[in-house]
N, C-alpha and C positions, 0 to 999 in steps of 0.2 A: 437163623445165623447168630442173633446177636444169643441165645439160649445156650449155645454150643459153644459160645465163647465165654460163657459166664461160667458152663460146666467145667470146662476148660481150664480158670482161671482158679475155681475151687479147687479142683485138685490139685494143682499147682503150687497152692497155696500151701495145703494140707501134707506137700510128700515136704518138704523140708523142716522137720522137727527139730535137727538138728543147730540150731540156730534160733531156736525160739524156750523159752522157759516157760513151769505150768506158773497162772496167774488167776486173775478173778477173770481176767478179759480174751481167753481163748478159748476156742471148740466153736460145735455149732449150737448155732440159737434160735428161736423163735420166739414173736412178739406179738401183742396185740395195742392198736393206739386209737386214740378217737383226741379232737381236738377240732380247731376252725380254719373256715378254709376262707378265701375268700378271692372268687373269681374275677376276672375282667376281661372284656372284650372290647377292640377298638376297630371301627371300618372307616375307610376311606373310599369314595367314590365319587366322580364326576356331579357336577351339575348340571340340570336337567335343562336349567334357563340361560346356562351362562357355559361355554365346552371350554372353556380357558379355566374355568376356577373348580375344586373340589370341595365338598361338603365332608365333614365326619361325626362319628357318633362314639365318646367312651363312654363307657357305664361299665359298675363293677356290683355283684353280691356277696352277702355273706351268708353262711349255713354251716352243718358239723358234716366234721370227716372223718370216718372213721374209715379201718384196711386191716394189715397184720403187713407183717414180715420174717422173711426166714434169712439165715446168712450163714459166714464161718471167719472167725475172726480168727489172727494170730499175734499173741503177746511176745516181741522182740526184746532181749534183755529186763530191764525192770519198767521201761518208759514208755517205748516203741508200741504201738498196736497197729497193723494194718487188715483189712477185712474185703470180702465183697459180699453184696445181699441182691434180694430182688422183693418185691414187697409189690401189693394190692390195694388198693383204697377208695371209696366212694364217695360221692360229695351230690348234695340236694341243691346244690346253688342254680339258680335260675335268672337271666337276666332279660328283660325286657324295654323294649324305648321306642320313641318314632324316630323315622328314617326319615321321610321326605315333605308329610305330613299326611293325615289322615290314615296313615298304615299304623302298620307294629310287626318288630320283630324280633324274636326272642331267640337267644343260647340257652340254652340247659348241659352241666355238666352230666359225665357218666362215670364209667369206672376208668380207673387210671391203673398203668402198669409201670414199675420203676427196676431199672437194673441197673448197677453201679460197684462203685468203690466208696471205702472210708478209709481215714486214717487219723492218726489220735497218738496224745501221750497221756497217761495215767499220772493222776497228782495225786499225791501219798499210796496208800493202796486198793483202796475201791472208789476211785472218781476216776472217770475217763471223759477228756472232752477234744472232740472230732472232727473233723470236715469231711461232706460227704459232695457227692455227683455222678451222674451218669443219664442215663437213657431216659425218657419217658414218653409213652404211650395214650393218649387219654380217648375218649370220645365224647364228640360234642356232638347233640342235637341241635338243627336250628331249624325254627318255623318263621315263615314271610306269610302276612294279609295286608293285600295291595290296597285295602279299601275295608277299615273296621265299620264303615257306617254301610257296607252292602255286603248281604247274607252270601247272595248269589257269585261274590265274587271265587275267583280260583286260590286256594291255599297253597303254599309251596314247604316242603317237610321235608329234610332229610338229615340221615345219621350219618357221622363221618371220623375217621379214626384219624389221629394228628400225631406225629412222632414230633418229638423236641428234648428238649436235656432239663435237666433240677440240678441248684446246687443250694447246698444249706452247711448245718450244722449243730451244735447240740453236745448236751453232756448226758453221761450214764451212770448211773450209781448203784454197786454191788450190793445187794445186802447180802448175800449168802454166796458161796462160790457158785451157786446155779440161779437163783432168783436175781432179777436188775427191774430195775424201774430207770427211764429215762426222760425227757423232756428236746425237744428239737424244733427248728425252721427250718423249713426248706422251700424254693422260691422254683417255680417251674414254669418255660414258655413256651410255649405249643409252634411260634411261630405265622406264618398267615399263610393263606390261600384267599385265590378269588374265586368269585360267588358272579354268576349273570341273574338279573330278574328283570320283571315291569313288562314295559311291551315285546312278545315278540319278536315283532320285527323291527324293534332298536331297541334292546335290552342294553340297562345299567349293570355295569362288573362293578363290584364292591371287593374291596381288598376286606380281606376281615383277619384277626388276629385276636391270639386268644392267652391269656396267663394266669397264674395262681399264684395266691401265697398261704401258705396253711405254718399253723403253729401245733404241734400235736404233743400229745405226754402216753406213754408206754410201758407196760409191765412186759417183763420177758422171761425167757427162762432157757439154760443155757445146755449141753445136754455134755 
């Protein structure tokens, strides 16, 4: 759904010409970026010796992120630019920590999926600087070991897809009416779910929650 509306909106974008002037900042584009990410995840869960009080755990990594992006921008008079895109990106961040004590248990980022809006005025005539926002998609592994000091004990592993929103921003700079180079932050939160583990037959739910912040820089090229 959300694909079909992003389809949707490019076209939409793209039938009113009349209204928009040619500039360095319109047509379609696509880009490639790499730059740092840097994860965090935070869980809350009951305590095991006290059911009135909660324990938590945040920790955050750092690692490179690199993706691409495709879009279609439109230059309104001389100032005005507004755009949608949808974009890909990957991140090596891994985080690890103890939970209750004698365990460990680790998030690992995956690939992220983003679909949005921008919008932007152009200062003089090849600087464009934006604000962007919309959808995002990632996926996070998490492993649970209830007991790093026993071999034998059971491991707990699963892959899991998280929708949430990004908002950022960022400027872009024309060298050529087709070539851009840009630089951006964009801040994105997964939001949380809960997680059961431990025993059985009185397992702990951990809220867990999940966000990013990556700063990236970008060559592009505009068609």
């Amino acid at each position: 759904m959300k694909i079909r509306y992003l389809a949707a909106l490019l076209a939409a974008t793209a039938a009113v010409p009349a209204f928009a002037q040619d500039g360095n900042f319109s047509g379609v584009r696509g880009e490639v970026r790499v730059g740092w990410d840097s994860a965090g995840v935070d869980a809350t869960f009951p305590d095991p010796d006290d059911a009135d009080e909660t324990l938590s755990v945040d920790n955050d990594d750092d690692a490179i992120a690199y993706g691409a992006e495709i879009g279609y921008d439109l230059q309104l008079g001389d100032n005005f630019v507004i755009g949608a895109y949808g974009g890909l990106d990957f991140s090596q961040a891994e985080l690890c920590g103890e939970v209750l004590g004698d365990d460990l248990g680790c998030v690992e980022t995956g690939r992220n999926l983003t679909a949005g809006l921008r919008a932007g005025f152009v200062l003089g005539e090849s600087v464009l600087v934006y604000a962007k926002g919309g959808y995002s998609n990632g996926r996070l592994r998490f492993d649970y070991d209830g007991d790093v000091e026993d071999d034998d004990n059971d491991l707990v592993a699963f892959n899991r897809n998280r929708g949430g929103y990004h908002l950022g921003g960022g400027f872009e700079v024309a060298l050529n009416p087709n070539l851009y180079v840009k630089a951006e932050y964009v801040y994105t939160d997964y939001g949380s779910f809960d997680y059961a583990f431990g025993d059985e037959d009185d397992p702990l739910t951990a809220r867990i929650g999940a966000n990013r912040h990556q700063a990236l820089a970008g060559i592009g090229f505009r068609f």
